[in-house]
C-alpha positions in Angstrom: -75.4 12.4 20.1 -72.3 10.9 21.6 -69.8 8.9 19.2 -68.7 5.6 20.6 -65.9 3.4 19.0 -66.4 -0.2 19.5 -63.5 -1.9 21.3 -62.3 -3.2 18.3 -61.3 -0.1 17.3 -59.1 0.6 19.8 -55.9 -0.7 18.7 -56.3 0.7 14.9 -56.5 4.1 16.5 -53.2 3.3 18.9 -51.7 2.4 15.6 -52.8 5.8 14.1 -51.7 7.7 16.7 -48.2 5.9 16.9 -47.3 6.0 12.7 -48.4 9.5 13.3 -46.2 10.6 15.8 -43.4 8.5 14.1 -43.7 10.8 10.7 -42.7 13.3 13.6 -39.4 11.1 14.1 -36.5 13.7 15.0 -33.7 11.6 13.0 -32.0 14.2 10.2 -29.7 12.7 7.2 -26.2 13.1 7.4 -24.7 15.0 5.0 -20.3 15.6 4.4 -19.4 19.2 5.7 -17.3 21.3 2.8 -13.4 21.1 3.4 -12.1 24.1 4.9 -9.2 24.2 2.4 -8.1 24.8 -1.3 -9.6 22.9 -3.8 -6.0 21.4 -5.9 -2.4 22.0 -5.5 -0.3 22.7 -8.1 2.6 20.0 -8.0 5.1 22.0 -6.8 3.6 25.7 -6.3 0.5 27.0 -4.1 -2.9 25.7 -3.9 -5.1 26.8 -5.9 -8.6 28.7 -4.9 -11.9 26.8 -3.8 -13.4 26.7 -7.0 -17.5 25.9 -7.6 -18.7 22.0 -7.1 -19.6 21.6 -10.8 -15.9 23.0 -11.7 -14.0 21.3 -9.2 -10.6 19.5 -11.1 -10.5 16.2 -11.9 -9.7 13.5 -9.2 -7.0 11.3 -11.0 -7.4 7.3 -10.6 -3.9 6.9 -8.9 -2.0 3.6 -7.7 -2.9 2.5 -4.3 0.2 0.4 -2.8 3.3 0.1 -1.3 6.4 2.9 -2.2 9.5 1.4 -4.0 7.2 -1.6 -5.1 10.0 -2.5 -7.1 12.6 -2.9 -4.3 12.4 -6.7 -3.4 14.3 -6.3 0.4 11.6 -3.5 1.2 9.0 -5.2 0.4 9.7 -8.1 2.5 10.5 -6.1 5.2 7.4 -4.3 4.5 5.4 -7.9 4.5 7.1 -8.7 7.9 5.9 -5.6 9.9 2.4 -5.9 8.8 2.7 -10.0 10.1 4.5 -9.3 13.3 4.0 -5.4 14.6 2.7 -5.3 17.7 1.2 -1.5 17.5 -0.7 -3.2 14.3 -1.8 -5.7 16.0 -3.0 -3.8 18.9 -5.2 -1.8 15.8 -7.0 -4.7 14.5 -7.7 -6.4 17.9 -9.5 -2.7 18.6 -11.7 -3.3 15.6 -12.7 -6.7 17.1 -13.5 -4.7 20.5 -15.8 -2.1 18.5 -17.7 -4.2 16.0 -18.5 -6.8 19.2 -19.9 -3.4 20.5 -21.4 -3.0 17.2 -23.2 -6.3 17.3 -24.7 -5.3 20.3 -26.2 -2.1 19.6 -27.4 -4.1 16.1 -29.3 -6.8 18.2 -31.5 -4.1 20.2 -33.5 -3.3 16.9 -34.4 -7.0 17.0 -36.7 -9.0 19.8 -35.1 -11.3 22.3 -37.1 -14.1 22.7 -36.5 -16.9 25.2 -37.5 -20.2 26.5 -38.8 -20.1 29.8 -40.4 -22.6 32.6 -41.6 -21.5 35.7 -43.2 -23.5 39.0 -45.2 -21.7 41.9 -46.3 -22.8 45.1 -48.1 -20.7 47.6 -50.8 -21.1 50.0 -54.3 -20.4 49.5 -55.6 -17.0 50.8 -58.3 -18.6 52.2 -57.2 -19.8 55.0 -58.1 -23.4 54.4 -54.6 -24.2 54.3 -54.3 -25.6 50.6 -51.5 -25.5 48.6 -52.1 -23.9 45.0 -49.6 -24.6 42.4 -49.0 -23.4 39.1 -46.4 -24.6 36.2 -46.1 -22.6 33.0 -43.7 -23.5 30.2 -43.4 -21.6 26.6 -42.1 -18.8 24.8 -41.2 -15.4 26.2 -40.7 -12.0 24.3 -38.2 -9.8 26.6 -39.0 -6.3 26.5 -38.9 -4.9 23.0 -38.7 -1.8 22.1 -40.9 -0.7 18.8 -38.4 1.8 17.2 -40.8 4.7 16.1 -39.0 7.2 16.6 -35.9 5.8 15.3 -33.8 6.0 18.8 -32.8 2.6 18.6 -31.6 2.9 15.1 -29.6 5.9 15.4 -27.6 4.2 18.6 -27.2 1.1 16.3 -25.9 3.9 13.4 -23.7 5.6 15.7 -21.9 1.9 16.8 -21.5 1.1 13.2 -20.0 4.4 12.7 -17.8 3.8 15.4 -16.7 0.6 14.0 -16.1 1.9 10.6 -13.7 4.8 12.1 -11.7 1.9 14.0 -11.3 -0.3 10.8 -10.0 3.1 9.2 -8.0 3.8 12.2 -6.4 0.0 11.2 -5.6 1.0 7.3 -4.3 4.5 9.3 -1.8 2.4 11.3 -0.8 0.2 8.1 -0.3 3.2 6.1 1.8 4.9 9.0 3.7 1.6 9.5 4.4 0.9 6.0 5.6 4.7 5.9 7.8 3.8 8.5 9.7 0.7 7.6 9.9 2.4 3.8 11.9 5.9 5.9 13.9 3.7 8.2 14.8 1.5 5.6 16.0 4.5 3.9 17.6 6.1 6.4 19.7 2.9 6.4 20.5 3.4 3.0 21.8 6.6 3.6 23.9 6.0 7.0 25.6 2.7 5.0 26.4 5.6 2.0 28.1 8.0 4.7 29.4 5.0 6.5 31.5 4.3 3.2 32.7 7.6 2.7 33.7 7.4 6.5 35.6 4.8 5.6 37.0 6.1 2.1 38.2 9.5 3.8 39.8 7.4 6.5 42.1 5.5 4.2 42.9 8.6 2.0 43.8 10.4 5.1 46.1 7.5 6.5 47.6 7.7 2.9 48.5 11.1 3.4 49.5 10.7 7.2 52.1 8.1 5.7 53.3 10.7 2.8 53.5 13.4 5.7 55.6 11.4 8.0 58.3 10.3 5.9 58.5 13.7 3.9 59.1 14.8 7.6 61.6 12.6 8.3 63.5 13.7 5.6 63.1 17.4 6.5 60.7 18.4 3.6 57.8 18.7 6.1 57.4 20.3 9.7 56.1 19.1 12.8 53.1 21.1 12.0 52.2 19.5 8.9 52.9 15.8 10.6 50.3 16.9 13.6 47.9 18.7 11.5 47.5 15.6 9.7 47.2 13.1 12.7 44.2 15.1 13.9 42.5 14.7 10.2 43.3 11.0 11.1 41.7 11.1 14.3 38.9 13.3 13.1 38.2 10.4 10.7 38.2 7.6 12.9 35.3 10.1 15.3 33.1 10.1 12.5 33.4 6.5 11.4 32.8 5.3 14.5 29.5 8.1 15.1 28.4 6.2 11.3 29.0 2.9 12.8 26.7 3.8 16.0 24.1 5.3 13.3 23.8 2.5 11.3 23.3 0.2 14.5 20.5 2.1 15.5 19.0 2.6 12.7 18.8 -1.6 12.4 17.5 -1.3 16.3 14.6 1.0 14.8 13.8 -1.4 12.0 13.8 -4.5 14.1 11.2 -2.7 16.2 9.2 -2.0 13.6 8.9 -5.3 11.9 8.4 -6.8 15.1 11.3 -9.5 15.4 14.6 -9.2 14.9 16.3 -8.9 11.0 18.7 -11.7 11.1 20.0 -12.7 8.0 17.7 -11.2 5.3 18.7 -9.1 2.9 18.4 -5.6 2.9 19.8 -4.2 -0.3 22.1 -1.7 0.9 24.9 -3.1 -1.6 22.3 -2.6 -4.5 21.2 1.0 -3.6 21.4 3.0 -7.2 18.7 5.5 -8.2 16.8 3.3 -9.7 15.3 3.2 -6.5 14.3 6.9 -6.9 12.2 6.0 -9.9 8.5 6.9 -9.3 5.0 7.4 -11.2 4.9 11.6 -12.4 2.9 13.5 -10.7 -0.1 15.1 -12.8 -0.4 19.0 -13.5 -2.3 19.4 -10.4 -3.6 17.6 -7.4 -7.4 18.0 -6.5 -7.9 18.3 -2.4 -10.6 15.7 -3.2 -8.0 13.2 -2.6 -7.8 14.1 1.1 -11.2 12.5 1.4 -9.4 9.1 0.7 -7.3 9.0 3.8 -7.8 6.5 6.5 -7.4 9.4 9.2 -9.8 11.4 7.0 -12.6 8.9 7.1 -11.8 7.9 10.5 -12.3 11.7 11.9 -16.0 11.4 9.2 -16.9 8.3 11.1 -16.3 9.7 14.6 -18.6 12.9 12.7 -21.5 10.4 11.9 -21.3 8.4 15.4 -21.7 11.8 16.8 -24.7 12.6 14.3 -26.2 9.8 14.8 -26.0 10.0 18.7 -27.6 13.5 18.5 -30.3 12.1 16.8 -31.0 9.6 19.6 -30.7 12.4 22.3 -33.2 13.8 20.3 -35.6 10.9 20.1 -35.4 10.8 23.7 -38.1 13.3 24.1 -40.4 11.0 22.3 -42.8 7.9 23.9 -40.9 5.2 24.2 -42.9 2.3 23.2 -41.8 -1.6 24.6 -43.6 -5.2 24.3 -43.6 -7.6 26.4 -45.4 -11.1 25.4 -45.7 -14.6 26.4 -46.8 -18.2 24.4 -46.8 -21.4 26.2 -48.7 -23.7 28.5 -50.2 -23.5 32.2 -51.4 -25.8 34.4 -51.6 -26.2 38.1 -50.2 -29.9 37.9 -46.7 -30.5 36.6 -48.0 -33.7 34.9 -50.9 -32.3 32.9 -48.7 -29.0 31.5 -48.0 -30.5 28.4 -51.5 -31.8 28.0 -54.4 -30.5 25.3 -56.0 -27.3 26.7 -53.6 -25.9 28.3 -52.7 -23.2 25.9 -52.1 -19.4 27.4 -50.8 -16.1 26.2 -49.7 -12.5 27.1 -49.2 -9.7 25.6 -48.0 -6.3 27.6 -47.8 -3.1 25.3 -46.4 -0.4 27.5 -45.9 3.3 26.2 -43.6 5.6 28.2 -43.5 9.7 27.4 -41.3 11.4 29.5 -43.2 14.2 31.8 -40.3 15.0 34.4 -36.5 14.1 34.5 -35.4 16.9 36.2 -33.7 17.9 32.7 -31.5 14.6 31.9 -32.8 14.6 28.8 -32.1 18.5 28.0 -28.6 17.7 29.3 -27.9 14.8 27.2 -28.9 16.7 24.1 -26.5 19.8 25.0 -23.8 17.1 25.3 -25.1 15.2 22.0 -24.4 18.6 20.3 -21.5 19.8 21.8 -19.8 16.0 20.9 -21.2 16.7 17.8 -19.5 20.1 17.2 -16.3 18.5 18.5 -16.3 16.0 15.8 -16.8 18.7 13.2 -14.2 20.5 14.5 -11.7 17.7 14.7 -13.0 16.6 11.0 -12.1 19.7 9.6 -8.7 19.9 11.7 -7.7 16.6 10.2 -8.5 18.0 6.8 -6.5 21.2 7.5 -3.4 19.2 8.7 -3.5 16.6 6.1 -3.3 19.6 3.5 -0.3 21.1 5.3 1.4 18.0 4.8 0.7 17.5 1.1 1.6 20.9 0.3 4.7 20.3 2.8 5.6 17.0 0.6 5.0 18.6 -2.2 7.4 21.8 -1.6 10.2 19.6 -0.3 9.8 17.1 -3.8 10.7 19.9 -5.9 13.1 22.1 -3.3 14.9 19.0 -3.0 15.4 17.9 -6.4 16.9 21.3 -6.9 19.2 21.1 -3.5 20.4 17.3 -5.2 21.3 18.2 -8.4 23.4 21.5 -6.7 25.3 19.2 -4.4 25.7 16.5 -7.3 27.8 19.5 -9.0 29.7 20.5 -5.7 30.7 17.4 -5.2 32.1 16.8 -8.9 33.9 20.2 -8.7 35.2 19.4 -4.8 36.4 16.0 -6.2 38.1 17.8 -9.3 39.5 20.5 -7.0 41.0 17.9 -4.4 42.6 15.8 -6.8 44.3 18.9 -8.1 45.3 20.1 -4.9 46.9 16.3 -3.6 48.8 16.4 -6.9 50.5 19.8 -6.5 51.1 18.9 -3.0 53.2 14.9 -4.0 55.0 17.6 -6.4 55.9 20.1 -3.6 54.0 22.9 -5.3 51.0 22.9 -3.0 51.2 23.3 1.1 50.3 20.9 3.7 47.5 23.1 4.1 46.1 23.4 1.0 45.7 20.0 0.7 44.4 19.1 4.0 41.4 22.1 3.8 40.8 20.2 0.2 40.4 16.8 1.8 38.0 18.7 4.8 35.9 20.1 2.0 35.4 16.8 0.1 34.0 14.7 3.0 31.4 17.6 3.9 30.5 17.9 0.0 30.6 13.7 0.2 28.5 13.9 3.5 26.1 16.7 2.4 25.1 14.7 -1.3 24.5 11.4 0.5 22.4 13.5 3.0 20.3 15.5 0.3 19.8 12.3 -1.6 18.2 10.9 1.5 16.3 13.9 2.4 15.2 13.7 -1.7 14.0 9.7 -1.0 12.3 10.7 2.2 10.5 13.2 0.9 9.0 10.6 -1.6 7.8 8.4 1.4 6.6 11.4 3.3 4.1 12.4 0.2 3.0 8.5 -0.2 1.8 9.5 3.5 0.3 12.3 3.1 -1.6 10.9 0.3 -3.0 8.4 2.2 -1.0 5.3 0.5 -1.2 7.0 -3.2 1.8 5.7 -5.1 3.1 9.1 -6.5 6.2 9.2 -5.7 7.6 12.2 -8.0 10.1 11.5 -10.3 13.8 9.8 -10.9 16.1 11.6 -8.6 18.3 14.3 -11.0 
C-alpha cells in the first residue's frame, strides 16, 4: 500500500525539513583566547607566572581619567585637543562610516517591503489585433532571505563587530592624544626649566668674564684666563639660544596637537613645583587582566569577532539558501476599476537554493574566512604581547627613575656646594682661573642633567597612564 500526503501537508513537511536542517546551523560561539603573557606585574620587578583562572590576583577598581587632573592649564589644554584635533576627528567621523555600514548589514535580517504600481499593454496573441491591458497596484515583499542557517546573522555580527573595534579605535586615539598633549606639555615644562638655567649660567659667567677682565688689566690674570672665559660666555649664549629654539618647538608641537594655535592661555610653566608629580600609589601588584581594558586591546578582540563571525558565514554558505518573494494588492485590466471591490490578488514565491557546483568559490572563501580569522588571532595576541612590554617598560622606568632623580638631586646640591667654594677661593686669589671655570662647566651639566631626569621621571608617569589604557596610576610624589 502506497502512502500519500494530502497537499495540505506539503508545506508542514517543508517546514520540517527546513527547522531540521537549521538545528544543523554551522554558527559556533565566540569565546576570548587566553593571553599569551604573565598573569600580574610586580610594581617595579618581573612579572609574575600565569597562574590558574580560579587563582588569578585581584583586578583593582582604579581611576579612569585624565593624568595631572589637578593641573588646571593641562587640563584645558587637554579639553582643547579633544574639541579641535583633527586626527580625532578623522577617528570619530570613521565610526559614523562603519556603523552606516553596520546599519546596512542589520537591515538584511529584516524584509524590505515596497509600494509598487505597475501598467501593461501588449497585443493579444491572437492575432485579432486587441489591446490587453493590465494595472496592478499594492504591496511588494523584495526578496527576503529566511536566515536558517544563521548566514545573514553572522554578516550583521561581524559589521557590529567592526563597528565596535572603530568606536574603540576612537577612545584609542583619545587616550593617545590626551597622552600626548600631557608629554608635550611636559616636555615644555622641562625645556622652560633648562631655559632658565641657560639663562642663570649666562649671567654668572658674564659676572666672571667682568671679574676676569679687570683682574687682567691689572696684571693679576693672563690672557689665557680672559679668553678661557669668553668662550664659557660664548658657550653660554649657544646653549641659550638651542633652549630658546627648544621651547619654540615644543609650543609648535602643542599647537598641532590641540588643533589651533595657543595664544594667550596659560600654561603653567611659572607654577611648575612637584606638586605636579603627585600621583595615586600603585598597588602591590598589577594583574595582566587590566590589559583587557585597553581601547587597542578590544579593538584587536573586535577585529577577532568580525573575523569569527565572518567564518561562520563562509561556513553557512554551504547551506540552502532560502528567499521569499510576495506580493498584496489589486489587478485589473482597466485603470478605472483597479481600486474597485474584487479586485483583490496575491503572490507568494518561496525559492530554496543549495549550492551543487561553484567551481569551489565557496571552498575558497572559507580558506580565506579562516586564514582572516587566524590573522586576527595573531594580531590580538600581538597587541596583548606589546601592551605588556610597555607596562613592564613603564613600570621599570617609574622606579629606575625615581632612583636616577633623587641621585642627581644630591649631585646637584654637592656641585652647587663645591662651585660656590671654588668662586670664593678664586675672588680671594687662592683658587685658579681654572679651577673655577671646570666648577662652573660641572654645575650647568649637574643643572641640565636634574631638570632632564625630572622630566624623564614625569614622562614616565604619562607613559604608564598609556600603557594602562587611561588608568590614573601615576606612581608616586617625585623624591
Amino acid at each position: 500500500m502506497k502512502l500519500r500526503c494530502a497537499p495540505a501537508a506539503y508545506p508542514l513537511l517543508a517546514l520540517a525539513l527546513t527547522l531540521t536542517l537549521g538545528a544543523c546551523a554551522p554558527t559556533t560561539p565566540y569565546t576570548r583566547p587566553p593571553a599569551p603573557v604573565a598573569a600580574s606585574w610586580a610594581a617595579g620587578a618581573a612579572p609574575e607566572a600565569q597562574t590558574a583562572e580560579g587563582n588569578r590576583p585581584h583586578v583593582p577598581t582604579l581611576e579612569v581619567g585624565r593624568p595631572y587632573a589637578h593641573e588646571p592649564a593641562l587640563q584645558h589644554l587637554i579639553t582643547r585637543a579633544l574639541a579641535h584635533n583633527r586626527d580625532l576627528r578623522v577617528a570619530a567621523l570613521n565610526v559614523e562610516q562603519v556603523r552606516a555600514a553596520y546599519g546596512l548589514r542589520r537591515a538584511d535580517r529584516l524584509p524590505t517591503i515596497n509600494l509598487a504600481a505597475t501598467g501593461q499593454r501588449q497585443p493579444s496573441s491572437n492575432g485579432s489585433g486587441a489591446i490587453n491591458s493590465v494595472y496592478t497596484a499594492g504591496l511588494a515583499l523584495a526578496s527576503w532571505e529566511l536566515d536558517f542557517f544563521g548566514r545573514v546573522a553572522a554578516l550583521s555580527d561581524a559589521a557590529y563587530a567592526q563597528y565596535q573595534a572603530s568606536v574603540e579605535a576612537q577612545r584609542a586615539a583619545q587616550l593617545s592624544l590626551v597622552a600626548a598633549v600631557t608629554s608635550s606639555w611636559l616636555a615644555l615644562q622641562t625645556d622652560d626649566a633648562l631655559l632658565a638655567v641657560a639663562r642663570e649660567t649666562l649671567g654668572a659667567r658674564l659676572s666672571t668674564l667682568e671679574l676676569v677682565r679687570l683682574r687682567f688689566e691689572h696684571g693679576a690674570a693672563s690672557e689665557i684666563d680672559w679668553r678661557s672665559a669668553q668662550t664659557l660666555v660664548e658657550a653660554a649664549r649657544v646653549n641659550l639660544a638651542q633652549q630658546e629654539r627648544a621651547l619654540a618647538l615644543d609650543r609648535h608641537a602643542l599647537e598641532l596637537l590641540i588643533g589651533e594655535p595657543l595664544g594667550d592661555a596659560p600654561l603653567g610653566l611659572s607654577e611648575r613645583s612637584d606638586a605636579g608629580d603627585a600621583a595615586l600609589p600603585l598597588p602591590a601588584h598589577l594583574s595582566s587582566d587590566l590589559l583587557l581594558r585597553r581601547p587597542d586591546i578590544l579593538a584587536a578582540e573586535q577585529q577577532l569577532r568580525a573575523a569569527h563571525a565572518n567564518l561562520d558565514a563562509a561556513r553557512a554558505a554551504f547551506f540552502p539558501r532560502i528567499t521569499l518573494t510576495a506580493s498584496a494588492g489589486t489587478v485589473s485590466n482597466a485603470l478605472a476599476n483597479l481600486f474597485q471591490a474584487g479586485s483583490w490578488g496575491w503572490s507568494l514565491a518561496p525559492q530554496a537554493l543549495l549550492p551543487i557546483f561553484d567551481a569551489g568559490r565557496n571552498e575558497a572563501n572559507l580558506e580565506a574566512a579562516e586564514a582572516a580569522r587566524g590573522v586576527a588571532l595573531a594580531q590580538y595576541e600581538k597587541a596583548i604581547q606589546t601592551a605588556f612590554r610597555e607596562v613592564a617598560d613603564a613600570l621599570t622606568a617609574r622606579q629606575t627613575l625615581a632612583d636616577q632623580l633623587r641621585a642627581a638631586e644630591a649631585q646637584l646640591q654637592a656641585q652647587t656646594a663645591l662651585a660656590r667654594l671654588v668662586q670664593a677661593r678664586f675672588q680671594a686669589g687662592v683658587a685658579s682661573q681654572l679651577e673655577a671655570l671646570d666648577a662652573q662647566r660641572a654645575l650647568l651639566a649637574a643643572q641640565q642633567q636634574l631638570e632632564q631626569t625630572r622630566g624623564a621621571w614625569r614622562q614616565s608617569h604619562v607613559a604608564l597612564y598609556k600603557a594602562l589604557g587611561g588608568e590614573a596610576v601615576l606612581g608616586t610624589r617625585a623624591p
